[in-house]
BALUM-728987 format. One record per residue: y, x, z of N, C-alpha, C in turn; residue in three letters. Coordinates in steps of 0.001 Angstrom, whole numbers, plus 500000, padded with zeros to 6 digits. Example, Ala and Ser with C-alpha at 12.3 -4.5 7.8 and 13.67 -1.06 7.14 Angstrom:
// residues 2
- 494310 513190 507800 495500 512300 507800 496700 513200 507800 ala
- 497750 512850 507080 498940 513670 507140 500030 512900 507870 ser
This chain:
// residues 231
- 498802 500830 500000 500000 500000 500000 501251 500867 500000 unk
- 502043 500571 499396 503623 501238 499025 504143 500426 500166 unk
- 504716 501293 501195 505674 500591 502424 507151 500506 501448 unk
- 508040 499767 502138 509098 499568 501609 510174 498507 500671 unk
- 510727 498378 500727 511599 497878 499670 511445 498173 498170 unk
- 511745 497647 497331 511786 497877 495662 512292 497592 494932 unk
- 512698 497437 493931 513509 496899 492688 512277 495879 491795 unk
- 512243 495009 491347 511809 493600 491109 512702 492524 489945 unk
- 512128 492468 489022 512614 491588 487235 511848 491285 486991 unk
- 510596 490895 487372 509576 490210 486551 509887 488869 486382 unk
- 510753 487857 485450 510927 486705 485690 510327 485681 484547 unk
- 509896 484561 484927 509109 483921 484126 510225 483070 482908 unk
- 509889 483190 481822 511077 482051 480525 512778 483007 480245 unk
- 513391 482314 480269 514492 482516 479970 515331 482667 481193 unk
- 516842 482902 481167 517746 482501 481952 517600 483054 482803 unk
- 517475 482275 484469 517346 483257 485450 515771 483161 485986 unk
- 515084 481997 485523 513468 482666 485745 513167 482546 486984 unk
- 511956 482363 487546 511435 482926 488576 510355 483707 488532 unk
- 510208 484330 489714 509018 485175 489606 508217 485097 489324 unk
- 507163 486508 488351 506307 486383 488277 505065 486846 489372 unk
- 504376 486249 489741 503247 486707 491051 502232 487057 490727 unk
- 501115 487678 491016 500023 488136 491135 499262 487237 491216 unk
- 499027 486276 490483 498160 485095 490450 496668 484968 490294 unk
- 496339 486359 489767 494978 487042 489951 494664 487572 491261 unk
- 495264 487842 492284 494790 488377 493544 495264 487497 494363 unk
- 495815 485813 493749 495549 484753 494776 497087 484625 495488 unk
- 498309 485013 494858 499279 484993 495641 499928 483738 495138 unk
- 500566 482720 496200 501362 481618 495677 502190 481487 496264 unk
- 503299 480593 495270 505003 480672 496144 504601 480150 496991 unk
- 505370 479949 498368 505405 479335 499176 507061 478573 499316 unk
- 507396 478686 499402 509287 478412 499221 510526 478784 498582 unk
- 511177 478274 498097 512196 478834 497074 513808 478540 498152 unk
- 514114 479357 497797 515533 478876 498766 516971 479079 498012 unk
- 517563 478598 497514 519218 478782 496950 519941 479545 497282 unk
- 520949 480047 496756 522188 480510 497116 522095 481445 498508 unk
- 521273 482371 498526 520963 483232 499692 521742 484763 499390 unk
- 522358 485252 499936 522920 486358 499543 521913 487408 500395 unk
- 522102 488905 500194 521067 489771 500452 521887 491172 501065 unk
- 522040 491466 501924 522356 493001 502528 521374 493389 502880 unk
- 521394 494943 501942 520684 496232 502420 520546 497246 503248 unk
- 520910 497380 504441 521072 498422 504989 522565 497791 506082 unk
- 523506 498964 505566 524765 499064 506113 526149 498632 505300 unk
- 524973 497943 503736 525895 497424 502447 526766 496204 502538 unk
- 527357 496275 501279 528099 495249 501769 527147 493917 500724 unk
- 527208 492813 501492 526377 491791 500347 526611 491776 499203 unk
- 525015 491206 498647 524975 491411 497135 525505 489627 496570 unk
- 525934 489391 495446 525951 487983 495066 525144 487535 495219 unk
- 525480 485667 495744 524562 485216 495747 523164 484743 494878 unk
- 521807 484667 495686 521085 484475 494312 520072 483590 494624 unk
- 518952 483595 494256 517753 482771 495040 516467 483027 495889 unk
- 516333 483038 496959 515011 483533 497316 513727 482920 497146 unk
- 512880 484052 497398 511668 483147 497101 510750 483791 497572 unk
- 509602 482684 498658 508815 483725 499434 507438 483160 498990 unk
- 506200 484025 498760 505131 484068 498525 504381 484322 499172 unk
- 502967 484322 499058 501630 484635 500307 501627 486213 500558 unk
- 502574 487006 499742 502469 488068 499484 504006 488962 499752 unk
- 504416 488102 499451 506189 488941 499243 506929 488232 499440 unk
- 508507 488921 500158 509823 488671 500164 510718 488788 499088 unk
- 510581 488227 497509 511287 488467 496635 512791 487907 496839 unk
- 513964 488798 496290 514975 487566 496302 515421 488344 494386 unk
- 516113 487087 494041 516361 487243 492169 518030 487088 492261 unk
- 519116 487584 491893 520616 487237 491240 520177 486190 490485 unk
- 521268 485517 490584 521479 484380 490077 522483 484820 488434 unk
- 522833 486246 488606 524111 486549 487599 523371 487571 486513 unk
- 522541 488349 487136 522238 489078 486189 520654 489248 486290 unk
- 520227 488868 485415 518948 488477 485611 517701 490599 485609 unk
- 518210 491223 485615 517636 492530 485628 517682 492918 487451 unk
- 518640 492027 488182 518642 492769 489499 517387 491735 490355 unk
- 517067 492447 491325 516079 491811 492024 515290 492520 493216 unk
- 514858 492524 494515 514426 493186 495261 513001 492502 495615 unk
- 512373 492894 496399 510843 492892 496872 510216 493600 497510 unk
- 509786 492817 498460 509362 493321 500216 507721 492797 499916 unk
- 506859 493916 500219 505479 492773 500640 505489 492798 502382 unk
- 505146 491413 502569 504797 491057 504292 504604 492473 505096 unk
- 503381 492723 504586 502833 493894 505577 503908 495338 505467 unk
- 505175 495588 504946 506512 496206 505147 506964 496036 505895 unk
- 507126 494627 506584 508395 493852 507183 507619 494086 508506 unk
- 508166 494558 509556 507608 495272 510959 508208 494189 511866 unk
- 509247 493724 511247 510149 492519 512599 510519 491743 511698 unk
- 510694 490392 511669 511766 489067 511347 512309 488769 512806 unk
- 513552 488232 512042 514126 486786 513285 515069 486362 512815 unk
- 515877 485548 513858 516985 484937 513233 517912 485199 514018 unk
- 519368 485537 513447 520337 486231 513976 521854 484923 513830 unk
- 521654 485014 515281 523054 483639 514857 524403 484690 515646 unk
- 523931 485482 516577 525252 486348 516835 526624 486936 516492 unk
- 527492 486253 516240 528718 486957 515112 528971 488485 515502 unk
- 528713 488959 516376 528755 490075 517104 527719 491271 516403 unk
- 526557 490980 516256 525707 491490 515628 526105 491338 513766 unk
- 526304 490477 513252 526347 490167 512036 527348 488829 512126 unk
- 528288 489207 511041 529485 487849 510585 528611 486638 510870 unk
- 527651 486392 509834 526956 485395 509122 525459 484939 510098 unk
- 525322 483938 510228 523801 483587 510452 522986 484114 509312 unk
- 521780 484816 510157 521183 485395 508493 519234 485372 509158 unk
- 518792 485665 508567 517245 486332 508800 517358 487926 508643 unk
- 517053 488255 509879 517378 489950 509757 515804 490233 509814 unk
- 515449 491631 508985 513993 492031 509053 513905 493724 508695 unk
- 513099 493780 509633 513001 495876 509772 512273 495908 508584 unk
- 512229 496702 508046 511076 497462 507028 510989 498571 507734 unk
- 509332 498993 506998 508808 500059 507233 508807 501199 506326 unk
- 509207 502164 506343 509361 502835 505073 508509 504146 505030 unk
- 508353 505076 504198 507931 506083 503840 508661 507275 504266 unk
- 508556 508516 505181 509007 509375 505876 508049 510395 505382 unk
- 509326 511013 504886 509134 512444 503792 508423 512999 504603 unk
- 508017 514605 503882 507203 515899 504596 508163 516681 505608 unk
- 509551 516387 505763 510360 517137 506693 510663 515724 507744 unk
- 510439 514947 507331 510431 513940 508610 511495 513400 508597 unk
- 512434 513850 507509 513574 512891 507706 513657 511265 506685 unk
- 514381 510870 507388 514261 509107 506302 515336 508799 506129 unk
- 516175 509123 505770 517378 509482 504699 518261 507699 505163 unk
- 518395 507852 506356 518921 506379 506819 520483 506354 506186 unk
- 521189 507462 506215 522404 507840 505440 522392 506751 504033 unk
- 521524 507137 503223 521114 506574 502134 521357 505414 501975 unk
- 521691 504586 503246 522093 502577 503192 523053 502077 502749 unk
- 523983 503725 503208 525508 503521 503184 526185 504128 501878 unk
- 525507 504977 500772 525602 505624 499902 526014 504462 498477 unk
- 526548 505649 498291 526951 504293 496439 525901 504067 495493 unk
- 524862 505326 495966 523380 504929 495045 522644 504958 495726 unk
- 522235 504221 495853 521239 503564 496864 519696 503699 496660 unk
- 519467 504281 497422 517860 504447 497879 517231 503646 498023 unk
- 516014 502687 497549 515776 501395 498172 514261 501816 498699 unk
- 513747 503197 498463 512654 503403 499729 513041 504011 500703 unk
- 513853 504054 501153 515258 504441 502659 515651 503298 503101 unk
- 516097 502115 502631 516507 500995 503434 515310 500593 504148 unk
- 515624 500395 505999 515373 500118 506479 515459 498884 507176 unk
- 516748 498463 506670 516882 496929 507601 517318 495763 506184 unk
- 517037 494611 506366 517470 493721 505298 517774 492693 506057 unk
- 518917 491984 505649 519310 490591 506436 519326 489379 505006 unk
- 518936 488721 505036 518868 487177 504143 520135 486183 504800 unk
- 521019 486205 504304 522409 484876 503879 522265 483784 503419 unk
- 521778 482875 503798 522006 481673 503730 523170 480589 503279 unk
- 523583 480184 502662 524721 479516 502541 524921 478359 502984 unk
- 523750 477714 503348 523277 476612 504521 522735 477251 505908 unk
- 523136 478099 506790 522679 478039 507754 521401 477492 508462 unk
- 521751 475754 508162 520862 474967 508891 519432 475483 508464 unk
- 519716 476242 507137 518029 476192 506398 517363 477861 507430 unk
- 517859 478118 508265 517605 479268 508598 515992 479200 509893 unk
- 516270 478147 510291 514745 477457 511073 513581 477526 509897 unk
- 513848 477010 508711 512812 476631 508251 512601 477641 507512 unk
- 513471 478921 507402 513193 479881 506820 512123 480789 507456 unk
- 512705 481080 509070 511870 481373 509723 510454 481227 509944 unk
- 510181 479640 509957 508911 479154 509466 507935 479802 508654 unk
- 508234 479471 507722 507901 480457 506267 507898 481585 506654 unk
- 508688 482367 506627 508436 483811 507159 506537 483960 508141 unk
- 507134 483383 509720 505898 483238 510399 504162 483398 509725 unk
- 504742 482028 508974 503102 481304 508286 502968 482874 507080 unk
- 503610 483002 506122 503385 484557 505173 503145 485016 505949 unk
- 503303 485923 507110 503203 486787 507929 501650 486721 508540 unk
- 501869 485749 509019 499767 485529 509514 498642 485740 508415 unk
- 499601 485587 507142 498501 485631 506121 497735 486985 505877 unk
- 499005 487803 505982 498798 489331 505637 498935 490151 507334 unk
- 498174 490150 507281 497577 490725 509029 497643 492384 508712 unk
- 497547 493103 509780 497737 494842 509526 496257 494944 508887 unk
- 496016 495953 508213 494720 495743 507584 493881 497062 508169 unk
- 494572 498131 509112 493935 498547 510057 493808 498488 511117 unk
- 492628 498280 511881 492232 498286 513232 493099 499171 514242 unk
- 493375 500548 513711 493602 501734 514976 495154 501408 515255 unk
- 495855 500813 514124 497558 499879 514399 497156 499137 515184 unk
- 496182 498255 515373 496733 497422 516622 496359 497683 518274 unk
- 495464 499052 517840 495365 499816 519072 496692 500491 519633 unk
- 497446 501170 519174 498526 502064 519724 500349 501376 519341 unk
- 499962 500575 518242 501273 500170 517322 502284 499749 517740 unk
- 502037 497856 518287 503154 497308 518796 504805 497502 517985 unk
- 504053 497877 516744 505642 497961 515652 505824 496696 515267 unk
- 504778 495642 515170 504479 494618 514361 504870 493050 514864 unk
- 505655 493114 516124 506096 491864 516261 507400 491136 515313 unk
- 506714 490218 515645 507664 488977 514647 508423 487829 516027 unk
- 509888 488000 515789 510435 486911 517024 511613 486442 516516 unk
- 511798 485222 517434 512905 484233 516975 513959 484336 517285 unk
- 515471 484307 517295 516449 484135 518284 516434 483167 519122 unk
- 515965 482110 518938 515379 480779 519463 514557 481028 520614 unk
- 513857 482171 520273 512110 482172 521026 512524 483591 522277 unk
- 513642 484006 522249 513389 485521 522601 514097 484817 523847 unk
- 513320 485927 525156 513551 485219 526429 514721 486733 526896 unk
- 515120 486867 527631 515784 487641 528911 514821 488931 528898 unk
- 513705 488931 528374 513031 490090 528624 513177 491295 528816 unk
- 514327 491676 527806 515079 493049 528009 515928 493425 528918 unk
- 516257 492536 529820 517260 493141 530832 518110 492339 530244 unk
- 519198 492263 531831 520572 492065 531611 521373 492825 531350 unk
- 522303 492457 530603 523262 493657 530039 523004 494666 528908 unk
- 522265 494243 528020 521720 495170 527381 521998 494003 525577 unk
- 522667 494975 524708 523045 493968 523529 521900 493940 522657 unk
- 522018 492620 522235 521134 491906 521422 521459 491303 520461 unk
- 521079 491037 519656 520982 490387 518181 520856 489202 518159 unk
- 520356 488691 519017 519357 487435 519225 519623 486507 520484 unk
- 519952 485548 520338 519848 484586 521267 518910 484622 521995 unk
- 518201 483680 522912 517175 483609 524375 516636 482056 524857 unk
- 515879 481891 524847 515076 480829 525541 514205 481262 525956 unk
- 514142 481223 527716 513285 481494 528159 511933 480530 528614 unk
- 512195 479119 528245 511037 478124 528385 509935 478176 527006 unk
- 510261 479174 525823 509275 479123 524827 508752 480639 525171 unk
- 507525 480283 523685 506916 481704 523697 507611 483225 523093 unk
- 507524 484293 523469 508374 485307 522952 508015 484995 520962 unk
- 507237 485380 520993 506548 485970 519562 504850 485803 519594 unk
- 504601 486671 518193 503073 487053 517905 503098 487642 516860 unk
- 502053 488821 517239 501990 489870 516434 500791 489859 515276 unk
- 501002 489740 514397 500237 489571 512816 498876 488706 512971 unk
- 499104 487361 513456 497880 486270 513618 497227 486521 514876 unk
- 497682 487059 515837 497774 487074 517284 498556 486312 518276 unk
- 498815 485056 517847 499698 483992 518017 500413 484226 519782 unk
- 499201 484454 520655 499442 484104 521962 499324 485459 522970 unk
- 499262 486597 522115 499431 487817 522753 500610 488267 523715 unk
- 502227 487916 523048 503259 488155 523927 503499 487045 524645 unk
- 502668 485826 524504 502957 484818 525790 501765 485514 526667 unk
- 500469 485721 526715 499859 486359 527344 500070 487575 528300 unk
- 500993 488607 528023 501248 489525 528452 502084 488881 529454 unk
- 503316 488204 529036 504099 487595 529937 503679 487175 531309 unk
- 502308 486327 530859 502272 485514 531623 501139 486171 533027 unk
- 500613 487181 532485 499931 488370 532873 500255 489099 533467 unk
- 501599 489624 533228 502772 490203 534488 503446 489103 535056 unk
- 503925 487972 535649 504281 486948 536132 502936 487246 536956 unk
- 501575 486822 536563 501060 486404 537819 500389 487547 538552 unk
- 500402 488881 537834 500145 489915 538684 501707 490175 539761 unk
- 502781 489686 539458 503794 489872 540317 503399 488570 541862 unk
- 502953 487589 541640 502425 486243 542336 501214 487461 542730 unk
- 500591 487672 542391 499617 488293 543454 499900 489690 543859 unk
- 500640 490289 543814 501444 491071 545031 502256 490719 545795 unk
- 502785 489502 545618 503493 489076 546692 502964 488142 547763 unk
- 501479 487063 546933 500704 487323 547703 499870 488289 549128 unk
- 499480 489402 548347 499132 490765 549614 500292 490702 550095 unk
- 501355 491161 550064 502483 490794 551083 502123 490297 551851 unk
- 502267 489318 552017 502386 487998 552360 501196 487959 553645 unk
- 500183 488349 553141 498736 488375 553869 499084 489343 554921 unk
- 499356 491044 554109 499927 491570 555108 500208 491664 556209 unk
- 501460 491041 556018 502495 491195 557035 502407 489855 558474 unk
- 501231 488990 557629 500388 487557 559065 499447 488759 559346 unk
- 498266 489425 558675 497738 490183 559568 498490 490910 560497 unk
- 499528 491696 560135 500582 492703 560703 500685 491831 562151 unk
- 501249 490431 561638 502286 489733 563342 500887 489456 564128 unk
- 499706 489171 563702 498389 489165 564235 498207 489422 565031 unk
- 498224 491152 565180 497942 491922 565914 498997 492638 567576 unk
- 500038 491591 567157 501176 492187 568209 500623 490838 569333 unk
C-alpha cells in the first residue's frame, strides 16, 4: 500500500465526471457531497468542488478544472473528526491526519505544506469544507462506516500502534486534561471513539480505568475500618 495523499483525474464522461473506482476489487461510492472545499496542509483552500467517498477512498474532484483532484485510501487516514472550533480552524470542516512515507534520513518534509509546490506525499493533515456545515454529522458517518471497512491489515499495528483512532468532536470527552487546547469539542456522556472495527475498545479502556479507580478506593475504604478496628 502507498501511504499518503495523491493527485487523482480519473473521471467518468465528459465535463466534470465522477470518479472512476476500482470496480474489479469491489469498491463502491458510498456518498457524494457538493461544494466541499479542500486544505492541504498549512494551504490556503482549494475551490470549491465535490467530494466523494468510497469503500476504498477519500476522493475529492474541482468542480473548475476537471485535471485537478486528490485521493486518500482509508487505511492513510490515521485520525478523522469533526472540527467546529473557530480557534482551531475558521470553518467547520472534517479534519484527518494522514500517514505518510518518511524518507531514509527520517525527515518528512512537513515544510513542504507551506511551499508553492507542493508535495502531496508530505501533506500530512487534510481538512474537508463544507459549505453546509449541517452536512458535517453525516459526513462523519460515512467516514466511520469506510473506515471499519478497511481495518489495519497487520496484526503487529494493533499490538504497539494506537495511531489508528477515529473520534468525533461530538464524542471526545475531557480526557486530556484541563487546560490543554483542542480541536474538538467534548461530551462526556458518549463513547470516545474506535479503532479500525474495534467499536468498543476506547469505551472499554475508559471504563476499565473508572472502575479500577472504584476499586482502590474501595481498599481504602476497607483499610482504614480495619485501621479504626483495631484502636
Amino acid at each position: 500500500m502507498v501511504l499518503g495523499l495523491r493527485q487523482f483525474s480519473q473521471r467518468t464522461g465528459d465535463g466534470a465526471g465522477e470518479p472512476i473506482l476500482d470496480a474489479d476489487n469491489g469498491e463502491e461510492l458510498m456518498h457524494v457531497q457538493p461544494g466541499v472545499a479542500i486544505v492541504l496542509g498549512g494551504r490556503t483552500p482549494e475551490a470549491r468542488g465535490t467530494l466523494y467517498i468510497s469503500t476504498h477512498q477519500v476522493i475529492w474532484l474541482s468542480d473548475v478544472d476537471r485535471n485537478k483532484g486528490y485521493a486518500v485510501d482509508f487505511l492513510s487516514i490515521s485520525l478523522h473528526a469533526v472540527s467546529r472550533d473557530p480557534e482551531a480552524y475558521p470553518s467547520p470542516c472534517i479534519y484527518a491526519q494522514i500517514e505518510i512515507e518518511v524518507d531514509e534520513e527520517g525527515a518528512d518534509g512537513s515544510d513542504s505544506e507551506h511551499d508553492e509546490t507542493l508535495d502531496l506525499s508530505k501533506v500530512k493533515e487534510m481538512r474537508l469544507v463544507p459549505s453546509d456545515p449541517n452536512q458535517l454529522d453525516t459526513l462523519f458517518e460515512v467516514f466511520c462506516e469506510c473506515a471499519e471497512l478497511n481495518p489495519e491489515p497487520s496484526e503487529e499495528e494493533g499490538e504497539g500502534g494506537g495511531h489508528d483512532w477515529i473520534f468525533s468532536a461530538d464524542l471526545m470527552g475531557h480526557e486530556a486534561g484541563e487546560g490543554e487546547d483542542s480541536d474538538w469539542h467534548s461530551n462526556p456522556t458518549t463513547s470516545i471513539g474506535y479503532s479500525n472495527g474495534e467499536h468498543e475498545l476506547a469505551q472499554n479502556v475508559l471504563e476499565l480505568q473508572i472502575h479500577d479507580q472504584r476499586f482502590e478506593d474501595a481498599e481504602e475504604m476497607e483499610h482504614r475500618e480495619s485501621n479504626s478496628g483495631h484502636h
